[in-house]
C-alpha positions as CSV (number, residue, x, y, z in Angstrom):
1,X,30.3,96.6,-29.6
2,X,28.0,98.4,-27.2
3,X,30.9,98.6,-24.4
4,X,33.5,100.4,-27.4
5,X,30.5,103.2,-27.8
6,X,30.8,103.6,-24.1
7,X,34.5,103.6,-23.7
8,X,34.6,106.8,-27.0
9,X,32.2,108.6,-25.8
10,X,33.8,108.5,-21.8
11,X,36.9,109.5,-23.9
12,X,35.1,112.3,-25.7
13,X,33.7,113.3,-22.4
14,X,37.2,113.3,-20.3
15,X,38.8,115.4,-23.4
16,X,36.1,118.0,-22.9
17,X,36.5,117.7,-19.4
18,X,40.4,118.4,-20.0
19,X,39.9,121.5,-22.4
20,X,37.1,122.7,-20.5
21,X,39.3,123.1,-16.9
22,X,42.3,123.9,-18.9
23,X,40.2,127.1,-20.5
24,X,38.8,128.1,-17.1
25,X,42.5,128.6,-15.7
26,X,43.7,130.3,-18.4
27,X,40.7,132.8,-17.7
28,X,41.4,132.7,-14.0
29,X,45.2,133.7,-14.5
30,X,44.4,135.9,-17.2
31,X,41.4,137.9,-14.9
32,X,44.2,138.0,-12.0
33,X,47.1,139.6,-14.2
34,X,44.4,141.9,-14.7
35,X,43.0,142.4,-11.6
36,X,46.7,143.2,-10.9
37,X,46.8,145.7,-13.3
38,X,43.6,147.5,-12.2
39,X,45.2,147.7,-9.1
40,X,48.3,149.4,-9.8
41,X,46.7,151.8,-12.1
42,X,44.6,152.8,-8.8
43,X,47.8,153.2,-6.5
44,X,48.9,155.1,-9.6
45,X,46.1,157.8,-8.7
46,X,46.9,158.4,-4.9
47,X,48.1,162.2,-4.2
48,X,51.8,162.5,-4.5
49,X,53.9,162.4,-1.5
50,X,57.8,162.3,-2.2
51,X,59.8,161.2,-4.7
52,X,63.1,160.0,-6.2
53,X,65.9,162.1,-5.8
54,X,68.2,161.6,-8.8
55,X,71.4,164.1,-9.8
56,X,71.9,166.2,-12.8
57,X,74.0,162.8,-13.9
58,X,71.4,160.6,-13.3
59,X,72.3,159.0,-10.2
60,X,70.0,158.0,-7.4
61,X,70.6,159.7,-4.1
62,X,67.0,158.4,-2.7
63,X,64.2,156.4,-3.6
64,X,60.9,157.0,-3.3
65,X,59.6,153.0,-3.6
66,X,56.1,153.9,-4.9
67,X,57.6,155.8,-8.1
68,X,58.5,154.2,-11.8
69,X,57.3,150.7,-10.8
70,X,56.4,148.5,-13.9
71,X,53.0,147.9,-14.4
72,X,51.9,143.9,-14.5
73,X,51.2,144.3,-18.1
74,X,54.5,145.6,-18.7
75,X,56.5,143.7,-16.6
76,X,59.6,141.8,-18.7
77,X,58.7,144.2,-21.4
78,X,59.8,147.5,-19.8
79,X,62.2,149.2,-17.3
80,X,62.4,152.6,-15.8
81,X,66.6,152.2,-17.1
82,X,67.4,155.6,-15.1
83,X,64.5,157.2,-13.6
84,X,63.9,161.3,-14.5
85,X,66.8,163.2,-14.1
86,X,68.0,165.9,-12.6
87,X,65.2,165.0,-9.9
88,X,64.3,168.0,-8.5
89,X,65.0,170.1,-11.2
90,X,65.1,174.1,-11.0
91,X,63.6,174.8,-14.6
92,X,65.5,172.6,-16.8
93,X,64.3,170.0,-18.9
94,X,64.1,166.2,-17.3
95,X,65.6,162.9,-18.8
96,X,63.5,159.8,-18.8
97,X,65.0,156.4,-19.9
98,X,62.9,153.5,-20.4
99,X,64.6,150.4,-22.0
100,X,62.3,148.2,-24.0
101,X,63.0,144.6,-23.9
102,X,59.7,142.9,-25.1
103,X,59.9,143.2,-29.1
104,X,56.0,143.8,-30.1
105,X,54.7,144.2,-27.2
106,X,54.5,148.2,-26.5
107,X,52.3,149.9,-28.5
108,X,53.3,153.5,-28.6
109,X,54.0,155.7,-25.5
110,X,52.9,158.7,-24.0
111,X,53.4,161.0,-20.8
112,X,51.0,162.3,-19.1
113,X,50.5,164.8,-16.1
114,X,47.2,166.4,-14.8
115,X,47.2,170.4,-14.1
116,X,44.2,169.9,-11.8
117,X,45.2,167.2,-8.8
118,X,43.9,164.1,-11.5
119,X,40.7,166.0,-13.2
120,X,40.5,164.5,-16.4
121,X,39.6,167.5,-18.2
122,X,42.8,168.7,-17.4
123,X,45.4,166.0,-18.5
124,X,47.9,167.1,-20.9
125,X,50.2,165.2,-23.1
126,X,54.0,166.0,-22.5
127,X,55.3,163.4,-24.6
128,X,53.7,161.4,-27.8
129,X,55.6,158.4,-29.7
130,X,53.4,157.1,-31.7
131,X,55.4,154.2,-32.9
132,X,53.7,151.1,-32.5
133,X,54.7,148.3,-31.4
134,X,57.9,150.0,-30.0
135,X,61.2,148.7,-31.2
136,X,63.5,147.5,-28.6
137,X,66.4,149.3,-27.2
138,X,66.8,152.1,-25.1
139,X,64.0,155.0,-25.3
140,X,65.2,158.2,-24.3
141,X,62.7,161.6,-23.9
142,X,62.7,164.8,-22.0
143,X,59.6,166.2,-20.1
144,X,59.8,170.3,-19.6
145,X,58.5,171.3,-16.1
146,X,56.8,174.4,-17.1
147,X,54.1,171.9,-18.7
148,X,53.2,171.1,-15.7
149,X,51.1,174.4,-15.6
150,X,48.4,175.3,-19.0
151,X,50.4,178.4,-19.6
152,X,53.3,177.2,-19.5
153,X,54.8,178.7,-17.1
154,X,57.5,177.4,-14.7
155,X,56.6,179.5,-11.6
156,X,53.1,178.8,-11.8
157,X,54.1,174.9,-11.9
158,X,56.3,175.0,-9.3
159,X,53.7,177.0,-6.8
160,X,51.3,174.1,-7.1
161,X,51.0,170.9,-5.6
162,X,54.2,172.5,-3.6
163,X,56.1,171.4,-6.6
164,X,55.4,167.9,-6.6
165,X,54.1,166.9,-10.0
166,X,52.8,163.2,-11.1
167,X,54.2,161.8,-14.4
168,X,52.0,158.6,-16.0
169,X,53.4,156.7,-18.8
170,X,51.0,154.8,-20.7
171,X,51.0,152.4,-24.0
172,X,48.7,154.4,-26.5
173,X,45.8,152.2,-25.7
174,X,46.0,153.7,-22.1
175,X,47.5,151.1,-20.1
176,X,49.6,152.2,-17.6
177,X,53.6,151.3,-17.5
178,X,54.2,153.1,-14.9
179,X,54.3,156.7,-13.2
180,X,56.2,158.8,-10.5
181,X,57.0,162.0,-9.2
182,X,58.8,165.1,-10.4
183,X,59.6,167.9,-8.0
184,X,60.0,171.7,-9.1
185,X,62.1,173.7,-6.9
């Protein structure tokens, strides 16, 4: 009787054992996904330094590897489909096409540029969907270049930075999908 008490409670204690190392590498994966994440969101704040040419059709004539890659949290939920377009552009609006393919899993979506070289007290909002979670399909929005300057106004944009403008697309809680560069000629 006395050796059946053991035998439970050494079963009881393996079980525990079991859960308990199971839990800890679900934490471990989970803190590395986002220890991932942190990291790309920092690479996402380096000064601009080229960027990916694309046509007035939306072809890619060069590719600038650091731009419109998916964040970790994203990845299997969203792609860049075509990346902005016409790439530089002269004035005229800019094409962005992000498919969604994770059902539930974006919650809302914004672009954001900085006027001041990543100042957050001068971040502006060029695009809002405030859907949330985003259906899936194709999501299609334009992003006007003058924005890129407080007043609105084209030439100003295109005078700084040398015309080389960073784009960040978040979720609306903030988390980064990804970003890249837009050049004003």
């Amino acid at each position: 009787m006395m050796i059946q008490g053991i035998n439970t409670l050494r079963t009881q204690y393996i079980r525990i054992l079991l859960f308990s190392v199971a839990a800890l590498i679900i934490m471990v994966s989970g803190c590395s996904r986002s220890q991932d994440q942190i990291e790309f969101e920092q690479q996402a704040y380096r000064t601009p330094e080229n960027y990916t040419e694309t046509t007035p059709n939306g072809e890619v004539v060069s590719r600038d590897e650091d731009d419109w890659r998916i964040g970790p949290m994203f990845q299997g939920y969203v792609e860049v489909q075509v990346p902005p377009f016409p790439n530089p552009t002269r004035g005229e609006p800019v094409q962005i096409e992000l498919l969604i393919t994770g059902v539930g899993t974006v919650n809302g979506l914004r672009a954001v540029a900085f006027h001041d070289v990543f100042d957050e007290r001068s971040r502006r909002t060029l695009y809002f969907h405030d859907r949330s979670p985003l259906e899936f399909g194709l999501l299609v929005f334009n992003i006007y270049p003058a924005e890129f300057d407080p007043a609105n106004n084209y030439s100003a944009a295109r005078d700084r930075n040398d015309g080389l403008h960073r784009l960040f697309i978040y979720d609306n809680r903030w988390n980064l999908i990804t970003y890249g560069d837009i050049k004003l000629k």
